[in-house]
C-alpha positions, 0 to 999 in steps of 0.5 A, a space after each residue: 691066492 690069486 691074483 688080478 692086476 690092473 696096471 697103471 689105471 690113468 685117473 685125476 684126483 686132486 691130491 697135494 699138501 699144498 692148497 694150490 696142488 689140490 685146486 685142479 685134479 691131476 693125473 695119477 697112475 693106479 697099479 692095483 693087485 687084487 687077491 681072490 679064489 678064482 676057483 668059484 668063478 673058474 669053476 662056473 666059468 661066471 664073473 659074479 663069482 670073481 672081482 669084475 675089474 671093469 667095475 673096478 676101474 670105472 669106481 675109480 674113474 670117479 672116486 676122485 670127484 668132490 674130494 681132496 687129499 694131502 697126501 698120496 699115502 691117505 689116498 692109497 690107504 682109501 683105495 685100498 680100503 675100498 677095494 676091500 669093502 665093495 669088492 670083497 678082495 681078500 687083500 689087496 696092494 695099491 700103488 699111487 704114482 704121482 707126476 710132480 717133482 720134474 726131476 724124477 719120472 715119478 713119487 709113488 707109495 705103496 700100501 698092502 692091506 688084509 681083509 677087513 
């Protein structure tokens, strides 16, 4: 299977478990790996017959707006969801990196999921 990845997509969502922490949209990093047959899409030289990672990234630009999550864990679990549903990946792998704890250059959680 193939592969599209998009590293580290810069998006604000507001996500946190306490209320104060989802009062503001805050930033977060996406890695997403993407898995697909190129094969059509090579063949005809033709983005329709692969995923359009623009598109991708501009879903996500604004999937944040109008909702909230707790947790970092339920988000990447939507997202990868998603990617599923409206791109037709054939599995994907979703990364969240979430800048809160100062101590540490970041928390993230990773989730991997097969087709639908």
């Amino acid at each position: 299977m193939d592969t599209i990845t998009i590293k580290d997509l810069e998006v604000r969502y507001c996500v946190g478990v306490p209320d104060a922490e989802r009062e503001r949209p805050q930033r977060l990093l996406l890695t997403l790996d993407l898995h697909h047959d190129f094969a059509p899409a090579v063949t005809r030289d033709d983005v329709r017959r692969t995923i359009d990672y623009f598109q991708v990234c501009q879903r996500l630009l604004c999937y944040g707006e109008g909702r909230h999550w707790r947790l970092i864990e339920k988000l990447a679990e939507d997202l990868a969801g998603l990617l599923l549903r409206e791109f037709g990946a054939a599995s994907v792998r979703v990364e969240v990196k979430k800048f809160i704890i100062p101590e540490a250059a970041y928390v993230s959680v990773t989730v991997e999921r097969p087709p639908l």
